[in-house]
GUKOL-282329 format. One record per residue (C-alpha): chain; x, y, z. Coordinates in steps of 0.02 Angstrom, whole numbers, plus 50000, padded with zeros to 5 digits. Layout:
BEGIN
{node "A" {X Y Z}}
...
END
This chain:
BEGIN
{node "A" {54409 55774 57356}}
{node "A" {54365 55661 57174}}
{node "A" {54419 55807 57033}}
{node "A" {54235 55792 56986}}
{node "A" {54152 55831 57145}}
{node "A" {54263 55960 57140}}
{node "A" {54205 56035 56972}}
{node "A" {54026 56023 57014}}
{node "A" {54058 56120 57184}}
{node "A" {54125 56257 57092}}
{node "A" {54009 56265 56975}}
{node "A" {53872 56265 57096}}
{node "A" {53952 56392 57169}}
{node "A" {53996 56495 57024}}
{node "A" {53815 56479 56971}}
{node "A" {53754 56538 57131}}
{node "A" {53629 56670 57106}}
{node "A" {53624 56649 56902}}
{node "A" {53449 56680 56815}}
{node "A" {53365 56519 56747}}
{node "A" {53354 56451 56592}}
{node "A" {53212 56558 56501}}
{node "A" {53083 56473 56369}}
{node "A" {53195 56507 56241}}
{node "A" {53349 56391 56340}}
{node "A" {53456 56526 56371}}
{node "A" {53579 56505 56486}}
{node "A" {53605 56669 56575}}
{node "A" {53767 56731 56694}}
{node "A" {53826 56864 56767}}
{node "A" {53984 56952 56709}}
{node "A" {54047 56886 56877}}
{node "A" {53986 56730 56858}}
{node "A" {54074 56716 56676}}
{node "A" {54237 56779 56748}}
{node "A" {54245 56643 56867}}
{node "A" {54203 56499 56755}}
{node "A" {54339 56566 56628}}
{node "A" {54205 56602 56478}}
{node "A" {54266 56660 56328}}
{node "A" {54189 56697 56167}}
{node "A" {54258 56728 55967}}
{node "A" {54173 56763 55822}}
{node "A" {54122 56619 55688}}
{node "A" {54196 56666 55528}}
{node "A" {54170 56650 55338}}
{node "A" {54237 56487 55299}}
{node "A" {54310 56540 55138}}
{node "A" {54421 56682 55259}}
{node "A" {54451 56568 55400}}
{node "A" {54600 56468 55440}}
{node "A" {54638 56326 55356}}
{node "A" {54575 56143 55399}}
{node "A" {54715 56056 55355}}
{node "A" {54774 55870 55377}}
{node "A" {54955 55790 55387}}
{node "A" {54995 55716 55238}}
{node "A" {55121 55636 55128}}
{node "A" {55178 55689 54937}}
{node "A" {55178 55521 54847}}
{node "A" {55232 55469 54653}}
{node "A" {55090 55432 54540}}
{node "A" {55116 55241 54488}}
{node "A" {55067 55286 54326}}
{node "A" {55222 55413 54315}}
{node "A" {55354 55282 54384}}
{node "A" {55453 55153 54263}}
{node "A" {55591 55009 54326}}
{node "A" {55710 54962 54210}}
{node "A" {55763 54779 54230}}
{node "A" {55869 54652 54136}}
{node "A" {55781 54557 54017}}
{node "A" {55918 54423 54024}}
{node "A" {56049 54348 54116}}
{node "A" {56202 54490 54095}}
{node "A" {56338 54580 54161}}
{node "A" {56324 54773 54209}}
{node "A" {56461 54872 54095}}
{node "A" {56444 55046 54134}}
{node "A" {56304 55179 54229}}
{node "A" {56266 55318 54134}}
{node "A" {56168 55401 54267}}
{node "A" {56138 55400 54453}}
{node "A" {56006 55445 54586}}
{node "A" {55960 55619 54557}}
{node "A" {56004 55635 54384}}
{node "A" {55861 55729 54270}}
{node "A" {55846 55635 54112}}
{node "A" {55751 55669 53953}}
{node "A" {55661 55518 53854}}
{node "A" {55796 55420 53757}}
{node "A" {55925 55445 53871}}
{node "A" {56068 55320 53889}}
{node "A" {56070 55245 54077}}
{node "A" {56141 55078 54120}}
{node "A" {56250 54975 53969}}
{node "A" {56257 54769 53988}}
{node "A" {56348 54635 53926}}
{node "A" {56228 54500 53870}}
{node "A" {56305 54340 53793}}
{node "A" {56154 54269 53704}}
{node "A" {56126 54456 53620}}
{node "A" {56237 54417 53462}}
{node "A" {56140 54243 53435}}
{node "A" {55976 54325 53466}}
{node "A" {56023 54463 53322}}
{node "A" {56094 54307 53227}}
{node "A" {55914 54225 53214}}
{node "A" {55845 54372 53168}}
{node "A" {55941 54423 53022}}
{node "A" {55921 54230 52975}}
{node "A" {55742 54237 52993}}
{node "A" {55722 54391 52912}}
{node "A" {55812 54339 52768}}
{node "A" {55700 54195 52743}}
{node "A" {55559 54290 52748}}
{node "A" {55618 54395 52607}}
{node "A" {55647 54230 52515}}
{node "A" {55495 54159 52540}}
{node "A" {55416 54326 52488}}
{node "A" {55483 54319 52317}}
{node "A" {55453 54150 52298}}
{node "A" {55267 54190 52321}}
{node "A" {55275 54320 52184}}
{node "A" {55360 54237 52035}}
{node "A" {55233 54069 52062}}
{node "A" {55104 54183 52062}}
{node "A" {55163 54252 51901}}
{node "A" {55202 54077 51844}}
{node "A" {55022 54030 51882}}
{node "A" {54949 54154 51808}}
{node "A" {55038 54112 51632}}
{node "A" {54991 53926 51664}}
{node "A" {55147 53875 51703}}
{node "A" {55157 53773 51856}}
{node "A" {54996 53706 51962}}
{node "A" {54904 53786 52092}}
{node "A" {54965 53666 52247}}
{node "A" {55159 53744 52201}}
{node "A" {55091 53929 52234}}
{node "A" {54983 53863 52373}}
{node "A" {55140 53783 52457}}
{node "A" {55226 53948 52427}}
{node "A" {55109 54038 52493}}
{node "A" {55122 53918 52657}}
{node "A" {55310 53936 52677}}
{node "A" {55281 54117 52664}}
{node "A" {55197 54147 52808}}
{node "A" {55291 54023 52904}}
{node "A" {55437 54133 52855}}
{node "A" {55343 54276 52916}}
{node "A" {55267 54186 53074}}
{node "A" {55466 54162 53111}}
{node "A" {55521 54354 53086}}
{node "A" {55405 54401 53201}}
{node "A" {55462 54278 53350}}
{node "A" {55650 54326 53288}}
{node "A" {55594 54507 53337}}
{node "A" {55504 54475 53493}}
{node "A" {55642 54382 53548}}
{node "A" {55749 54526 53526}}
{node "A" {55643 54661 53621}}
{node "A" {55627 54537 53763}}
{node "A" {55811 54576 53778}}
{node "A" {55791 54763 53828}}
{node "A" {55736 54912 53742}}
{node "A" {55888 55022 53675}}
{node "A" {56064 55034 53583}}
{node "A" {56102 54866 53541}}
{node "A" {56305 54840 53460}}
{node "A" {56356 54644 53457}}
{node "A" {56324 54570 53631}}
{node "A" {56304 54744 53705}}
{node "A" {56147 54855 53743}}
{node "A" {56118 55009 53821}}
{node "A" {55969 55019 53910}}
{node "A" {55875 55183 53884}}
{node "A" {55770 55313 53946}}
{node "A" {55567 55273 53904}}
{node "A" {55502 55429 53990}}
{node "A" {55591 55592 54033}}
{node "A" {55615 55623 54224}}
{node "A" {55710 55583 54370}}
{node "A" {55810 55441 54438}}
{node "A" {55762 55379 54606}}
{node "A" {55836 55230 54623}}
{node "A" {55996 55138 54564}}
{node "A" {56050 54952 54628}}
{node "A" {56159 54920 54490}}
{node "A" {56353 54920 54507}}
{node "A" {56474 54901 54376}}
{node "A" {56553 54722 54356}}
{node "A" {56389 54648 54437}}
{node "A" {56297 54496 54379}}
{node "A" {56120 54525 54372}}
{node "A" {55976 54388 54324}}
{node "A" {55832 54441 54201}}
{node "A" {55690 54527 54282}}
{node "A" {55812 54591 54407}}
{node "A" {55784 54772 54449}}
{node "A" {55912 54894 54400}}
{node "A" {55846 55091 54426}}
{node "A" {55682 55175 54440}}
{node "A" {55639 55310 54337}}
{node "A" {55521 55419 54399}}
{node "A" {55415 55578 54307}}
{node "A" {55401 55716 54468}}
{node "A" {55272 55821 54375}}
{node "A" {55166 55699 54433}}
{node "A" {55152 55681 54605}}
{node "A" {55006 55640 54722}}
{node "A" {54932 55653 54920}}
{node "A" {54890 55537 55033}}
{node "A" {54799 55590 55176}}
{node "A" {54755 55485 55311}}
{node "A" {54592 55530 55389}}
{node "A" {54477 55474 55542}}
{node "A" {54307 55390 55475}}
{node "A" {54193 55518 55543}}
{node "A" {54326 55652 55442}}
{node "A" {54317 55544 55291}}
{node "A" {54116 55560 55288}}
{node "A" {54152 55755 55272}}
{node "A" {54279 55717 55118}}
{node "A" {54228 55702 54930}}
{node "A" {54288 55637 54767}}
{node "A" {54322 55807 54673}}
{node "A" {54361 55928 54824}}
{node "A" {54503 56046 54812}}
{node "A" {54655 56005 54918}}
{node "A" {54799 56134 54930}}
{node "A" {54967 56132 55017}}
{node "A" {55035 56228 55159}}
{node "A" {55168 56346 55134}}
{node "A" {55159 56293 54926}}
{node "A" {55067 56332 54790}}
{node "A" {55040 56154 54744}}
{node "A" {54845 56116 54733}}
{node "A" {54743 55976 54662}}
{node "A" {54579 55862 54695}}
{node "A" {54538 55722 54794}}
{node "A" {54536 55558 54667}}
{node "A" {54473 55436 54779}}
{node "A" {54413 55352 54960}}
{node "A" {54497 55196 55012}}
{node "A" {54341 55091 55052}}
{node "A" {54460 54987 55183}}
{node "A" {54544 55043 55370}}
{node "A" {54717 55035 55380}}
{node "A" {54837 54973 55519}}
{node "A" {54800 55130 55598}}
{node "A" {54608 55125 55594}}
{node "A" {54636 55282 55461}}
{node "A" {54545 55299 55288}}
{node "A" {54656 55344 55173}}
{node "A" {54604 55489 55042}}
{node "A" {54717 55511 54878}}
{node "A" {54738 55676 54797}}
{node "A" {54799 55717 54639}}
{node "A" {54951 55865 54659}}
{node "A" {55005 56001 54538}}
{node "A" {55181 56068 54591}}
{node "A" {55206 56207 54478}}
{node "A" {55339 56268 54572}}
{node "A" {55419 56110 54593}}
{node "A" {55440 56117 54793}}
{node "A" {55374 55944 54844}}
{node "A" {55481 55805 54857}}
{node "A" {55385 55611 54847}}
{node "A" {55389 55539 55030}}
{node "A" {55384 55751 55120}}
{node "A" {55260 55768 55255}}
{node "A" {55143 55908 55221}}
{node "A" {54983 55989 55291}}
{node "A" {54857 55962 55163}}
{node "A" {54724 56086 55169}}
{node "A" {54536 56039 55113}}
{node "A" {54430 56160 55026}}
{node "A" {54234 56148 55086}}
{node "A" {54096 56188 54945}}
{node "A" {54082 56365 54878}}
{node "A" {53880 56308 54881}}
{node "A" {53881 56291 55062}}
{node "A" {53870 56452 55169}}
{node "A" {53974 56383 55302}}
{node "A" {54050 56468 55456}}
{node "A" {54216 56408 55520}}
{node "A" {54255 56388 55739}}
{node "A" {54361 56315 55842}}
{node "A" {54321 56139 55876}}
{node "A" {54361 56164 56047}}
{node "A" {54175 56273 56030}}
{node "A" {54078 56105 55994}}
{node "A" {53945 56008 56126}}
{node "A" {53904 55865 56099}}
{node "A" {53704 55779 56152}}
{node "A" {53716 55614 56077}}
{node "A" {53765 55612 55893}}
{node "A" {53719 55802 55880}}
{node "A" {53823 55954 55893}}
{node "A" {53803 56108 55977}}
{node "A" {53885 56285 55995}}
{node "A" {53823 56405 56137}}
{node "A" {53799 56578 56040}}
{node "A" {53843 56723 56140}}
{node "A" {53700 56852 56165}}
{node "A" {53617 56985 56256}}
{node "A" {53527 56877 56363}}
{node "A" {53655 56748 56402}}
{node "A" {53732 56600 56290}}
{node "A" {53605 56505 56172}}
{node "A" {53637 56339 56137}}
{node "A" {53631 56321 55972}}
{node "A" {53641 56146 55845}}
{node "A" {53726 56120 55708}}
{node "A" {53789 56041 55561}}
{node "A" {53988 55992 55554}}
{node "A" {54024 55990 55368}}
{node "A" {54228 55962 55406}}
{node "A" {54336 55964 55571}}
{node "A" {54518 55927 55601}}
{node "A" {54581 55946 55796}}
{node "A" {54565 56137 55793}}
{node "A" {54443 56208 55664}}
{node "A" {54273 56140 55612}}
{node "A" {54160 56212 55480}}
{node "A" {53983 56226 55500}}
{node "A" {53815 56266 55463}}
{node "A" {53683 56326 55573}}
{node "A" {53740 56488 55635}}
{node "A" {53705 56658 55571}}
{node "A" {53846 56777 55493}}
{node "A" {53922 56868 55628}}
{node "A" {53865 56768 55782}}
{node "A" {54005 56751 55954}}
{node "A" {54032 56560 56009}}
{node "A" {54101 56514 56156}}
{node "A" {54267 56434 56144}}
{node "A" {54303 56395 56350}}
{node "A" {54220 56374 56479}}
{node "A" {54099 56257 56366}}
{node "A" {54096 56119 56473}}
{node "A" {54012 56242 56624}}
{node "A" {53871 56318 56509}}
{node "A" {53824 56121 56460}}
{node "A" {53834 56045 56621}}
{node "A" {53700 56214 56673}}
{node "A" {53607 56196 56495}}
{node "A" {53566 56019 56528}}
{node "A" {53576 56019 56716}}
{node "A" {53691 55913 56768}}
END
């Protein structure tokens, strides 16, 4: 016999003798009758004392907390300072290089800078000179241009120079340092390499700042918020959601970010966690099980357990993860059933 054929014959026989449906669409059983279907009931519960709704997750780094340090020209990797793990504090020495055009660069500078100084002087005895009568206005105006070529040229001299790295420079040497305090996560350098500029050498990463991402269904992510409070499991690292993704990823998922406080530093970036979402403190919501949800069409139902039977009840699913959902609709206090659900709906709507 088909499994479903099957179900219906018990049912119809488990229902064998039951009272009908009253005006008010109760659906009334036996305590014989409930025992054979396998009806059970709990109570709906404050959803501010109920069990968590919680969501895998994973702790991420804030992008605006991470920095790579890179060469800024063609060199040779002298010494590390530091390696993956290492806690460092803003300043901080971490990779030294050999860079041959360093000494040159340094050399135009102190030539440029020089000239600048010239030129400034110049400017300031013609315009002395002028004043007194002394020499014509095109010689101080022609000063006055060479000065701030001079000073155009200082200027490029020193960009030139901070394009090379920021840190302790000595001849054709510099030490690259430290531009935020925290952690290193990454290192590809290795002594006695050649590395190009741009190239990559460590990330440097600030772990006070760390954030969620939560990957949620589309139905869950119309029952999520910009501002609601998202805690951790098993930490007391909290924050709020940030923002929505407005696209699906690969897995059909919308993903929520969170900002994360860690004041116990616990989390690690890249840890799977159970993120937990707080519902309004407005809403007087009731938390069940999901398995105590019907569903007619788009709408939801719970069949409230009462004197004269089970009442099927609607309604509204604030938030729901594969074992709690959070609700409005019912009245403090009121039993739900939790099994034998699919029974009292097939008998509510008569299938």
């Amino acid at each position: 016999m088909p499994p479903t054929v099957f179900f219906r014959s018990l049912l119809a026989l488990s229902l064998s003798g039951a009272l009908p449906a009253t005006a008010a669409n109760v659906v009334a059983l036996t305590s014989a009758q409930k025992a054979n279907l396998g009806i059970a009931s709990v109570p709906a519960v404050p959803a501010s004392t109920g069990p968590a709704l919680t969501h895998a997750a994973r702790v991420t780094l804030v992008p605006t907390g991470v920095r790579v340090i890179a060469a800024a020209g063609d060199a040779m990797v002298t010494r590390l300072h530091v390696q993956p793990g290492d806690a460092v504090v803003r300043g901080a020495p971490l990779v030294s290089l050999s860079m041959p055009g360093l000494a040159e660069t340094q050399h135009l500078l102190a030539q440029a800078r020089v000239r600048a100084e010239l030129a400034t002087d110049q400017v300031s005895r013609d315009e002395k000179l002028f004043g007194e009568g002394l020499i014509a206005e095109s010689r101080l105006r022609i000063a006055q241009a060479e000065a701030k070529a001079a000073s155009a040229g200082l200027a490029a001299a020193q960009r030139a120079l901070s394009w090379q790295g920021q840190g302790r420079i000595s001849g054709s040497g510099i030490t690259l340092t430290a531009p935020i305090a925290g952690v290193v996560t990454e290192s590809t350098a290795e002594p006695g390499q050649r590395v190009d500029a741009g190239m990559p050498l460590m990330k440097l990463a600030d772990l006070s700042q760390l954030a969620l991402e939560i990957p949620l269904s589309p139905a869950q992510a119309r029952q999520v918020a910009v501002g609601q409070r998202v805690n951790v499991a098993g930490s007391a690292a909290e924050g709020r959601i940030t923002a929505l993704l407005p696209q699906l990823n690969a897995a059909q998922s919308v993903l929520a970010r969170a900002s994360l406080s860690d004041p116990q530093r616990t989390l690690r970036p890249g840890q799977a966690v159970q993120a937990g979402l707080a519902g309004s403190s407005m809403t007087r919501s009731l938390e069940v099980p999901a398995a105590a949800l019907a569903w007619q069409g788009q709408h939801a139902h719970v069949f409230v357990e009462t004197a004269q039977g089970y009442v099927p009840t609607p309604v509204q699913v604030l938030r729901r993860n594969a074992s709690q959902a959070e609700v409005t609709g019912l009245a403090s206090g009121s039993r739900v059933a939790v099994r034998g659900v699919a029974a009292l709906k097939a008998q509510w709507l008569g299938e």
